[in-house]
C-alpha positions as CSV (number, residue, x, y, z in Angstrom):
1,X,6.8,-23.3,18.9
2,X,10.0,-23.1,19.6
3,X,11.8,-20.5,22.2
4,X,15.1,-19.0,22.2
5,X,16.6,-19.8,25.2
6,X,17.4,-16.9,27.4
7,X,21.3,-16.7,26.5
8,X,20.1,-15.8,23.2
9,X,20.9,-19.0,20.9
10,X,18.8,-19.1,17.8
11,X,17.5,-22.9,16.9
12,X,19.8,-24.3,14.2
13,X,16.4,-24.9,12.1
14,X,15.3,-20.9,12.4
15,X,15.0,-21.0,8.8
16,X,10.9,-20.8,9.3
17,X,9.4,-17.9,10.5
18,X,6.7,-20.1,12.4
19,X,9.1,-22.0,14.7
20,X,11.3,-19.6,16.6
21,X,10.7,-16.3,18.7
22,X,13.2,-13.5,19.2
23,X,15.1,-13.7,22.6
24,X,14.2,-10.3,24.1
25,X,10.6,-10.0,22.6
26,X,7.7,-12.2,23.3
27,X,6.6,-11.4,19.4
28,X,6.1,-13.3,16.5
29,X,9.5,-12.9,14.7
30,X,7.0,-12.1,11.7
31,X,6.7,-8.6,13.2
32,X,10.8,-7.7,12.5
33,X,10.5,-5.3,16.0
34,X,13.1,-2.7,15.8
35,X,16.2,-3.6,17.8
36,X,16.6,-7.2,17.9
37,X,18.5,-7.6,15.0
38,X,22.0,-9.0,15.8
39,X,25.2,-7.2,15.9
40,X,26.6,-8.1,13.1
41,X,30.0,-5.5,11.9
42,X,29.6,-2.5,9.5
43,X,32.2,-3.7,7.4
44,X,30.8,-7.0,6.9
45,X,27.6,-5.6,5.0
46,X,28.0,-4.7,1.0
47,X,25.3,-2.0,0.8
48,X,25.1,-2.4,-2.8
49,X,24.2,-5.8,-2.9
50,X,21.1,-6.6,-0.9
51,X,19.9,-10.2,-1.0
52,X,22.0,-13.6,-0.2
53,X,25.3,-11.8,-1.1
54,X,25.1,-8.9,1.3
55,X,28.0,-10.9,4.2
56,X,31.3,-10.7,2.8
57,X,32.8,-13.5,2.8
58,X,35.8,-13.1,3.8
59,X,34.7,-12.2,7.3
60,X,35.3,-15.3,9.5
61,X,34.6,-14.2,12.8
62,X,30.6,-14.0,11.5
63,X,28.8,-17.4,13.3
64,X,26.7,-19.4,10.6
65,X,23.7,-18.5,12.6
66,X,23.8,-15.0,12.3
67,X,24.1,-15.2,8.7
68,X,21.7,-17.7,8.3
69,X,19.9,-15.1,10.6
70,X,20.8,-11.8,8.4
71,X,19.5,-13.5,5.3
72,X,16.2,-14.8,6.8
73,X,15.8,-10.9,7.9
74,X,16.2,-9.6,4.5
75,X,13.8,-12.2,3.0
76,X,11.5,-10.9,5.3
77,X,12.3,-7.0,4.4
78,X,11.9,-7.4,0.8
79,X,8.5,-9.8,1.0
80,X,7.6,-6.9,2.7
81,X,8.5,-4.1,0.3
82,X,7.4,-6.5,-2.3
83,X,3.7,-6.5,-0.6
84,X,3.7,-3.2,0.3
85,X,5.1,-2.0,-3.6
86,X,2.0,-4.6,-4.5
87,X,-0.6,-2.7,-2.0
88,X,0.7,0.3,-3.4
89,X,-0.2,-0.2,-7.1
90,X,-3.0,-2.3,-6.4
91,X,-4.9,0.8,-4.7
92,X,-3.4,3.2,-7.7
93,X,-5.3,1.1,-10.1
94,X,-8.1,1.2,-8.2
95,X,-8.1,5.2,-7.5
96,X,-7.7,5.6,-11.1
97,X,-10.1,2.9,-12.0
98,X,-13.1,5.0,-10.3
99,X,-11.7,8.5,-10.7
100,X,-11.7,9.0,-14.4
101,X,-12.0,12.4,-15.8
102,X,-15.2,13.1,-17.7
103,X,-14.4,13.3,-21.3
104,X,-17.5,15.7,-21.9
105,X,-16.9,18.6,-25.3
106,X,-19.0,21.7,-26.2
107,X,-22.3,20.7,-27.6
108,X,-23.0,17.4,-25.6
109,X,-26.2,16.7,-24.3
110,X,-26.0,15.9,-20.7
111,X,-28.1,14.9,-17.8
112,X,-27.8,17.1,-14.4
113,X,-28.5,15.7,-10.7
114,X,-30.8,16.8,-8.4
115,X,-29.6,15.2,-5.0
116,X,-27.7,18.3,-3.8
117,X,-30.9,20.8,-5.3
118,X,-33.3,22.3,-2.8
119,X,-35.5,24.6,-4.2
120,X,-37.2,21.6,-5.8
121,X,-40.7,21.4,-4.7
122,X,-42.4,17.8,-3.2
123,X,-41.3,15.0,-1.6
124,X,-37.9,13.8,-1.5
125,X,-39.2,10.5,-2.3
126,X,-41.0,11.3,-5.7
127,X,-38.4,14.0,-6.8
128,X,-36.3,12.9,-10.4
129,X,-32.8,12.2,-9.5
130,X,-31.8,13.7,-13.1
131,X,-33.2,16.6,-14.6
132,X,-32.2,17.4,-18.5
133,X,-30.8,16.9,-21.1
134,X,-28.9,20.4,-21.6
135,X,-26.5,21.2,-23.8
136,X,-22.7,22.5,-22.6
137,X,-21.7,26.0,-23.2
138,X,-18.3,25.9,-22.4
139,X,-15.7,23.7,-20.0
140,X,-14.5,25.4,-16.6
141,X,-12.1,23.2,-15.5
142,X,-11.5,18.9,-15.4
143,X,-15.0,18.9,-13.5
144,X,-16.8,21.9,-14.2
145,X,-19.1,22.9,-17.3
146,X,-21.6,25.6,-17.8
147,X,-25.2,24.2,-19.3
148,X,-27.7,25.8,-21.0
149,X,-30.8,25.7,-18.4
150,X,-34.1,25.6,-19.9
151,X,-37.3,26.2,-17.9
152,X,-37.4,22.7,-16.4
153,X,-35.1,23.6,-13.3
């Protein structure tokens, strides 16, 4: 691996993320720490075009490192917004994968648990974990319904 020198050069091959280290931190440069991007002018960044575009051009007094260096940064910022957007609806699929709303209607015959019942009498280990069918009287909200309770409960 290779290390920026104390003066601050960056290698001429800091293209890879694996082979260079930023010249203040001892951190992977993977990690993008906050304040050790260079100084490179206000004016010379177009805000509406991010990507390989965002240097004017027409600035010359930017060194072909530090654009080489600006660009390798926003690669890394939008892999990162890319994974993160892809985390994102990765665990939205999943949350609505596993939370679906019961799609029960007045009249169905349903089956009631028993885990969170304690006036059931015996051991825990013998007692039914369902106790039913009933029939719904009427819907009280997305997870709520009134049952008809016969004798069994």
């Amino acid at each position: 691996m290779k290390i920026v020198h104390k003066a601050g050069n960056i290698p001429n091959n800091a293209d890879s993320l694996s082979i260079w280290a930023l010249p203040n931190t001892p951190d992977n440069p993977a990690y993008v720490p906050t304040g050790a991007e260079p100084q490179i002018p206000i004016e010379g960044i177009d805000i509406t075009d991010v990507g390989q575009n965002s240097l004017k051009k027409d600035l010359v007094d930017i060194h072909p490192t530090a654009s080489r260096f600006k660009l390798l940064l926003d690669k890394v910022r939008h892999h990162a917004n890319q994974s993160m957007n892809d985390a994102f609806e990765h665990a939205k699929q999943k949350w609505d994968k596993s939370h679906k709303t019961p799609e029960f209607k007045v009249g169905d015959l349903i089956l009631v648990s028993t885990l969170k019942f304690n006036n059931i009498k015996g051991p825990e280990k013998l007692k039914n974990i369902f106790a039913g069918p009933f029939i719904i009287k009427s819907l009280n909200g997305r997870n709520a319904i009134q049952v008809e309770l016969s004798g069994e409960l």
